[in-house]
N, C-alpha and C positions, 0 to 999 in steps of 0.2 A: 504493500500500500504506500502510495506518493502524498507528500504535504502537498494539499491542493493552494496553489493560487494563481491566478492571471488577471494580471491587472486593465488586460482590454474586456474582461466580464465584470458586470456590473454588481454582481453576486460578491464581489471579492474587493472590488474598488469602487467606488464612486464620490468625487463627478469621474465620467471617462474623462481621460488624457489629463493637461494643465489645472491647475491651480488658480485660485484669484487670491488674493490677500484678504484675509478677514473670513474666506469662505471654506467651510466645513467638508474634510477628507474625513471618510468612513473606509475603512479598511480588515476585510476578514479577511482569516487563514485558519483552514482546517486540518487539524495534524491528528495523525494514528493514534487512537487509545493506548497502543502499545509504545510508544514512542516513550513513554512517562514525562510528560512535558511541564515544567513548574512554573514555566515564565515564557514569554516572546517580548525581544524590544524589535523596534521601528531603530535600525542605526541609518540617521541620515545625513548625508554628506555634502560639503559645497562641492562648487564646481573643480576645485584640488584635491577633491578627493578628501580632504581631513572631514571626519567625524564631528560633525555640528550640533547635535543630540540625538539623543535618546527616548526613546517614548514606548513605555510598557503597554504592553495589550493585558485586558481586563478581558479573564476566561468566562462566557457566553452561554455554554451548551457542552450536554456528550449527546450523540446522537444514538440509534439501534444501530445505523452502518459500521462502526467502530471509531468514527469522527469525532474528536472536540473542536468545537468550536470558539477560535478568539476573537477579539473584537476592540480596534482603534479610531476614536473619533479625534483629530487637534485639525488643527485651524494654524496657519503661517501667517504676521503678518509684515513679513517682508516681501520684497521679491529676489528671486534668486532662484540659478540655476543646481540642481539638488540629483544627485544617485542615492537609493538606498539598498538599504539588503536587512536580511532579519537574523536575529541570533538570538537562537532557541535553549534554553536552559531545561535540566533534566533532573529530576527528582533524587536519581543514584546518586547526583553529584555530575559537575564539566557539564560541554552546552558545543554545537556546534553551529556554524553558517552556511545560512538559507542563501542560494543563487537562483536566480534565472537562468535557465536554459530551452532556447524558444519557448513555448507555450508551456512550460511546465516549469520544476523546480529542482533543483541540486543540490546538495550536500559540498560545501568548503568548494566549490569551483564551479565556476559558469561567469555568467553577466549580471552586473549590477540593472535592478529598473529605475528609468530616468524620471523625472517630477520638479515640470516649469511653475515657479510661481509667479505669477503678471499681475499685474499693477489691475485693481479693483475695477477701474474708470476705463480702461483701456477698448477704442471699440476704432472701427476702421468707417472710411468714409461710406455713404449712402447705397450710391453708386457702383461700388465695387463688386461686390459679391454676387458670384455669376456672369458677371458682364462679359460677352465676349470683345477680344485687343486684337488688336490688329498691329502690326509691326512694321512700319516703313522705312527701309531706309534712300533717305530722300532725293538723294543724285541720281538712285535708281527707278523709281518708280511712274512717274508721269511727269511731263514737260510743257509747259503753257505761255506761252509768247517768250518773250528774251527780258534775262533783268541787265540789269547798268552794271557791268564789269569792272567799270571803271579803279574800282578800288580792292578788286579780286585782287589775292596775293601771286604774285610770280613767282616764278615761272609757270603755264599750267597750260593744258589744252586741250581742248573738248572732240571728241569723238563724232563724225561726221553723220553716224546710224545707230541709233539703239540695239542693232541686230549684231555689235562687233561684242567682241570681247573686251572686257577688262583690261589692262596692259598687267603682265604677271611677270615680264622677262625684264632680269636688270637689265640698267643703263653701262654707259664703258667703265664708269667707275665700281661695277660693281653692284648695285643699289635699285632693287625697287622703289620706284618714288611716289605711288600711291596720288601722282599729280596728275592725273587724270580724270574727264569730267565728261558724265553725259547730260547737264542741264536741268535734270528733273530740279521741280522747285515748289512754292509756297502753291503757284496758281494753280499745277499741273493738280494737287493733290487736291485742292478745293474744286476742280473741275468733275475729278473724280468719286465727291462724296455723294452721290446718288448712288453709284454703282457698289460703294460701302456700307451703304444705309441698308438696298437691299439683299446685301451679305449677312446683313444682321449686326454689323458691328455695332459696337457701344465707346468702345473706346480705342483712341489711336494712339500707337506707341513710337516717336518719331524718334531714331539715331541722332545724333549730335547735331544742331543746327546754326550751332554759333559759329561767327567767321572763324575760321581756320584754312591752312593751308592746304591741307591732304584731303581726298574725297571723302575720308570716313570721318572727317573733324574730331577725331579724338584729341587732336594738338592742337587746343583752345586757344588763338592766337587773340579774340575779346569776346569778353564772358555778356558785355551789353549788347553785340552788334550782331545780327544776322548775317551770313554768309553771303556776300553780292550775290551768287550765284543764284541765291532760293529766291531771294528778293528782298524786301524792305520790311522794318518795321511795323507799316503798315500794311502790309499782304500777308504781313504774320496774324496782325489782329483780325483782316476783314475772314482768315481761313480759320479762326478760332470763332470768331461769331459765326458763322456759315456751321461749321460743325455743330457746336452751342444748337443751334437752331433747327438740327436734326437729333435731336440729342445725346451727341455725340461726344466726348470727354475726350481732353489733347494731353497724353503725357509728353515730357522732352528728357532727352538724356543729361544726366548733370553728371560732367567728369572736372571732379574738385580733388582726385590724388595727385592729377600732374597738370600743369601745361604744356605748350606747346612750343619749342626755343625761339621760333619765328612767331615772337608775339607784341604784345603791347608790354607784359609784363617782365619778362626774358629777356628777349630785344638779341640775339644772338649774331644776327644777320644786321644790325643797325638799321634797321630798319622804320623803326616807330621813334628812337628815341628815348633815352631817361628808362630803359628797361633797365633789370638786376646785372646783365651780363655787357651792357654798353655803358652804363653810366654807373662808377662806385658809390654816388651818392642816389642813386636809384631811391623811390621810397618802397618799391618792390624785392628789394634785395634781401631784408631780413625774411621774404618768403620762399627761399632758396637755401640748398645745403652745400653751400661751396665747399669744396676741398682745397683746390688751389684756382687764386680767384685771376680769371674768370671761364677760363676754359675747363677746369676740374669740377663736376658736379655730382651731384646722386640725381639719378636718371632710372626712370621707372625701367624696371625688370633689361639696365642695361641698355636702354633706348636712347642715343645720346640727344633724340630729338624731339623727348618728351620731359624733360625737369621734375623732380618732384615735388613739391609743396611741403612748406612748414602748416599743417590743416591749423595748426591750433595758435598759429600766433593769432593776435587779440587783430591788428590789422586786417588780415587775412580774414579771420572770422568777421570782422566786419562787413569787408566788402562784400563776403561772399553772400553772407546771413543778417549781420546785425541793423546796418542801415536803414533810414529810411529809405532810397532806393539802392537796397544791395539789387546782386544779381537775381537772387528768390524773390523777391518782390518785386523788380522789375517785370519777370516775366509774368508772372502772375497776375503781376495787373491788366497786362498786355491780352490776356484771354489762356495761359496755361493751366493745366489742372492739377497740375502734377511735376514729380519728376523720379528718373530711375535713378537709383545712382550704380553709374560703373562704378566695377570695382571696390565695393562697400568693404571688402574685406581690409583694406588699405585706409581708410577711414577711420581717426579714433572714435571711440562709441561718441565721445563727450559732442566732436563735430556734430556727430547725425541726429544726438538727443537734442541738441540746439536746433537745429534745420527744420527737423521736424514740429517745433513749438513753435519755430517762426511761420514756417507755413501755413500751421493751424490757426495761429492771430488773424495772420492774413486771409484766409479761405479755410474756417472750421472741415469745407469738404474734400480738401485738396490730401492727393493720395502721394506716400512716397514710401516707394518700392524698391529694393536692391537687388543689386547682381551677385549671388551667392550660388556655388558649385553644386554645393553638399547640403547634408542635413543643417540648415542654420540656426535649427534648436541649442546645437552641441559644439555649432563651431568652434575652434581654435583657430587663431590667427596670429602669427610672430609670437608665439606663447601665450596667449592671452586669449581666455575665452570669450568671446563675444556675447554684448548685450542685447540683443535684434527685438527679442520678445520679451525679456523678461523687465526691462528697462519700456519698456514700448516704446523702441527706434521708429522700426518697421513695421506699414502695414501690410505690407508681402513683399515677396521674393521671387526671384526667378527658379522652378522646379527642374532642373535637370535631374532629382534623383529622379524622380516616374517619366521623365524623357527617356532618360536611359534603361530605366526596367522593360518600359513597352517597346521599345526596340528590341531589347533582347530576348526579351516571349516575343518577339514577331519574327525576328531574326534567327530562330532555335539555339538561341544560347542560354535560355531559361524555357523549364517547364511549364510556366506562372508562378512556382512556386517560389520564387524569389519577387515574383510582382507584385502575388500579393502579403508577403512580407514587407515590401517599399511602400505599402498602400496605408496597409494600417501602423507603420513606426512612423510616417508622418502625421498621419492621422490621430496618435497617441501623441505625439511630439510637439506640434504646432500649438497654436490657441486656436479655438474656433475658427473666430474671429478671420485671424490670417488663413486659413486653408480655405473659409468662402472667397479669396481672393487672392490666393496663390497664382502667379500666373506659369499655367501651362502649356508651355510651346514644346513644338516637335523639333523646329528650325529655325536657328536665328543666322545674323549675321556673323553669330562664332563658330558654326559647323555647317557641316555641307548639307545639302537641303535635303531632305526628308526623304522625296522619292529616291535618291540614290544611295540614300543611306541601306535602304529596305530593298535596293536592287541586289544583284551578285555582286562580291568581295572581287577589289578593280586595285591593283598598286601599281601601277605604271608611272609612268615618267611624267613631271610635273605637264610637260608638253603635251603627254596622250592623254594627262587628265582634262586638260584644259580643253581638249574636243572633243573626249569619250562621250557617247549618248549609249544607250540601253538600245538593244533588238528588241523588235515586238513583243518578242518573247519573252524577254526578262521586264520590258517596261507592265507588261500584264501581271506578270506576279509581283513587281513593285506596288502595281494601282490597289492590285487587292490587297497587299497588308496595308497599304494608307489608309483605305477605307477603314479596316480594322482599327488600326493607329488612330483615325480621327477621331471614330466613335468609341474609343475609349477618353481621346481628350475632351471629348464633349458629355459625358457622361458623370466623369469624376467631378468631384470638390474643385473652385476656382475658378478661373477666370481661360476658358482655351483663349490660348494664340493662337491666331495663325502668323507666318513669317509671310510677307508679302510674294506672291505669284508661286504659294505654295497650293494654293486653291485650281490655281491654271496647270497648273502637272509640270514645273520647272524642275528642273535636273542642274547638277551644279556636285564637283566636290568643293574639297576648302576653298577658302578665300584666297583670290578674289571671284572663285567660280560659283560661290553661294549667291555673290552680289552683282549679276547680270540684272538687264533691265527688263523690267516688267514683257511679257510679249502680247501688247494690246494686239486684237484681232486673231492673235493664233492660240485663246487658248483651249485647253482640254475642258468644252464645253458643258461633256457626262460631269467631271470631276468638278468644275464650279458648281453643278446645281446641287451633287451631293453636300458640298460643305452646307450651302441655304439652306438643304434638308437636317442638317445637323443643325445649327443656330436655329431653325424652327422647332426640330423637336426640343432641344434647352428651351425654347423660351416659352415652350407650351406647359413646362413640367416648375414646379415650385421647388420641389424635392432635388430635382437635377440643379436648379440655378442655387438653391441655398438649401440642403437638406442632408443630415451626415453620412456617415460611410460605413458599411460596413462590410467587410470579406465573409462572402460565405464560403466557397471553397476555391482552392488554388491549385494546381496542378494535375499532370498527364496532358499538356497541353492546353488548358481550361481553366477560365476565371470565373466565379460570379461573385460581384457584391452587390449591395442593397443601398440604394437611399432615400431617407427618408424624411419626413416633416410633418410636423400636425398630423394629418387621416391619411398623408398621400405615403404612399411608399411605392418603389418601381425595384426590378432587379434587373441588373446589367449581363446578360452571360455572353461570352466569346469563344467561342471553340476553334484553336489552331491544331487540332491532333489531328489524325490521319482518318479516326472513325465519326459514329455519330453522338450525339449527346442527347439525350431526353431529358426533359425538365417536366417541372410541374403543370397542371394546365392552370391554363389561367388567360388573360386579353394581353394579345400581342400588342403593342404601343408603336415599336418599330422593328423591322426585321431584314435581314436579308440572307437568304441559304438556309431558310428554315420553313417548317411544313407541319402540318397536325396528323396527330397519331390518331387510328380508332380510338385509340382508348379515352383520347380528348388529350395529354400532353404533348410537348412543342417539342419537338427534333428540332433539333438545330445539323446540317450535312456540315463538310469538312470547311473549312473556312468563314462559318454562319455566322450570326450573333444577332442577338434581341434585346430589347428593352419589354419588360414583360412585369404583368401585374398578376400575380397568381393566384386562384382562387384561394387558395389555402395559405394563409399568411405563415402558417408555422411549417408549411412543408418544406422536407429537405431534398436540398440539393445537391448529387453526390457526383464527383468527378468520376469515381470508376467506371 
């Protein structure tokens, strides 16, 4: 007989997942009669691991089963990131330790379970949860009359067809220069918001648009000025009000780790004047970590043409946050709603807890989001664990870990069995709150796009990738795991992305092959109306846009989990195995590669999957 406990049944923990401060954790554990058990503590730990107290459980019950029952109520009221484990004392005398190990429990060895405690108040903007984003990046996407160059930075020069490639081959020095430009801009994308609106979007996620030199504006050359290229100050406002007016929400990228050397602030190129690296008495200089001054610096991940930031000098935080018109405030008055931040991980917490208070003066609605890899509950960064949730930094994150699961059950490198472990440790791990607005993309502009990722495994030569396309063949079984892949993104907790002209069936590896331009007029016409049909069923469903999670079984090929809200409840099932899969009966909602049994239950054939309401709310569902 095993000590039962699992802290994702509610029998054994409750609330599920995170914590609030003030708010009341109940915790049981049922241990062997034979065990002779005298005592159980709660050892719980900060985020270092030290032993932060101790909290006795108060014995409950013995059951007929041969179970006693224990039983802990306390209440935290800090916030802080928290592992615990139980150490069980025994009547003979000595005591040993309780682990985790998956779903069950271990003796002196396994996994600690994790326990976020968050700020009482803590709640995300209106907006968010559910909404499907949309991801643009803006050189690429649509193009609408010509803006005034005039003060574009040099050297640079625009491509003659949106149908060429990227430029991906260095120059004679050596150097990809990233100074290349196919014109999409402010207009192109305001032209385009009808055909967004009927995608179903809610919100638009725009890459860097402040002037900078390089197409991808990561190298913020001024944090106030729009990029000539997109257009002006006021095409920014008139395509935020335009959106606005569909109701449509504008994030922008805020890249505040580095800028950019060819800037107003850097000045490396002497170009602007009175920058850190042209002028000693700069007043931008104390926001730079010269080594030897001026050519010696620290340079993001080695980039000599990206500078790092002091985040936290008090100037610095001015201009960026504190001001009456800092850059956060600028934009936002200007019509933004939001901002991501790159690279959040490079950000001290103290930065992002300010950024985001100033936001929220400014627009109690306004969302901001980070770019984090991994589980952001648990991050570590440069030693130092991260305060995203537990601090209420962040209202969401970017989800690469269920990016990655779903590719890999799509991709046969998981059975689901590992999927739907990413499904529910986020799902334990996050707050609410954040997972109704987590955003889940397939494809950004940091990885190759989606269908080729789902195509056959391709490593050829930077050159053969740059023109490889898919045979019919393989583009057929790419389409079909997308399909799969979408209607799992549109299913789960959060906010789907999509990466822009991932809906039109674009093929692309890495960068800069992810960041071809949109192909108005040629797209994969089946594969756009599927996505509508996705963003329609979302947005026909309560439970899918804002309704929790939960795994009912995972592997041999096959998912199913449940979500739910108030009266509504729907179950998601996918089958990538070889056979077929029966379920429960019950009303199909949406399907494809699925059929009704006599008996009245739902086969789902080889590559199937449903959204399904079963008559039997407590019927199981069995992967074998």
């Amino acid at each position: 007989m095993r000590i039962l406990f699992d802290s994702r049944q509610t029998q054994y923990k409750t609330p599920f997942g995170t914590l609030r401060t003030g708010e009341c954790c109940v915790l049981q554990i049922r241990i062997p009669t034979e065990v002779g058990a005298s005592g159980v503590r709660l050892m719980l730990e900060d985020s270092e691991h030290a032993v932060c107290a101790e909290l006795p459980f108060s014995f409950a019950s013995r059951g007929e089963d041969g179970y006693e029952l224990w039983r802990l109520e306390f209440t935290r009221q800090e916030t802080g990131l928290h592992f615990y484990w139980f150490r069980i004392d025994k009547r003979g005398g000595g005591s040993f330790r309780l682990f985790r190990q998956g779903s069950d429990t271990n003796m002196e060895a396994g996994e600690k379970w994790q326990l976020s405690v968050i700020p009482a108040d803590f709640r995300v903007p209106d907006f968010a949860p559910g909404a499907v984003m949309y991801q643009i990046f803006p050189d690429r996407f649509a193009r609408s009359g010509s803006c005034d160059l005039t003060y574009k930075l040099q050297p640079f020069w625009v491509h003659e067809s949106p149908d060429e490639l990227p430029e991906y081959r260095p120059d004679a020095q050596g150097e990809v220069r990233n100074n290349d430009f196919f014109g999409g801009n402010f207009a192109g994308i305001r032209e385009k918001l009808p055909y967004l609106q009927e995608l179903g979007v809610g919100v638009l996620y725009l890459n860097p648009i402040f002037m900078a030199w390089s197409n991808h504006r990561y190298d913020t050359a001024d944090y106030r000025r729009p990029d000539p290229m997109l257009g002006t100050e006021e095409d920014f406002r008139t395509l935020c009000d335009a959106a606005h007016a569909r109701g449509m929400r504008v994030i922008l990228d805020g890249v505040f780790s580095h800028t950019g050397s060819n800037s107003v602030y850097f000045d490396a190129k002497h170009v602007f004047g009175h920058g850190a690296a042209s002028d000693p008495n700069s007043p931008y200089r104390r926001w730079y970590r010269f080594h030897r001054y001026p050519d010696d610096y620290e340079a993001w991940w080695g980039i000599r043409t990206l500078p790092c930031v002091e985040e936290l000098d008090e100037t610095y935080l001015h201009y960026i946050i504190e001001d009456e018109d800092s850059v956060i405030a600028h934009w936002l008055r200007l019509g933004a709603d939001g901002f991501r931040l790159d690279v959040v991980d490079e950000l001290p917490d103290e930065f992002v807890r300010r950024l985001r208070r100033r936001m929220r003066q400014i627009d109690p609605q306004s969302l901001l989001l980070g770019e984090v890899w991994e589980d952001a509950s648990n991050k570590r960064a440069y030693g130092v664990s991260r305060r995203y949730f537990v601090d209420g930094e962040l209202d969401s994150v970017m989800n690469y870990p269920w990016r990655n699961a779903i590719v890999a059950f799509l991709t046969d490198a998981d059975d689901g069995t590992a999927l739907g472990e990413s499904l529910m440790t986020l799902a334990e791990n996050y707050p609410p709150e954040v997972l109704s607005c987590v955003m889940n993309h397939l494809g950004t502009h940091d990885t190759p796009r989606i269908l080729t990722v789902l195509g056959e495994p391709f490593r050829g030569t930077k050159d053969e990738r740059a023109h490889r396309r898919m045979t019919p063949v393989q583009r057929k079984t790419a389409l079909m795991r997308l399909r799969m892949a979408a209607f799992l993104q549109f299913t789960l907790p959060g906010m789907p992305c999509i990466y822009y002209g991932d809906e039109a069936g674009m093929e692309g590896f890495e960068d800069p092959f992810c960041r071809t331009c949109y192909p108005w007029g040629r797209e994969d016409g089946e594969l756009r109306a599927y996505y509508r049909m996705m963003t329609a069923l979302r947005g026909s469903s309560e439970a899918l846009r804002r309704g929790g999670l939960r795994v009912l079984a995972a592997g041999n090929g096959r998912i199913a989990f449940s979500r739910s809200i108030g009266g509504e409840r729907v179950v998601v099932c996918v089958n990538h195995s070889i056979g077929e899969w029966v379920l429960p009966a019950g009303r199909v909602r949406f399907a494809e590669s699925a059929a009704p049994s006599p008996t009245g239950e739902v086969v789902l054939m080889r590559g199937g999957f449903c959204l399904l309401e079963p008559s039997d709310p407590e019927a199981h569902i069995s992967i074998e």
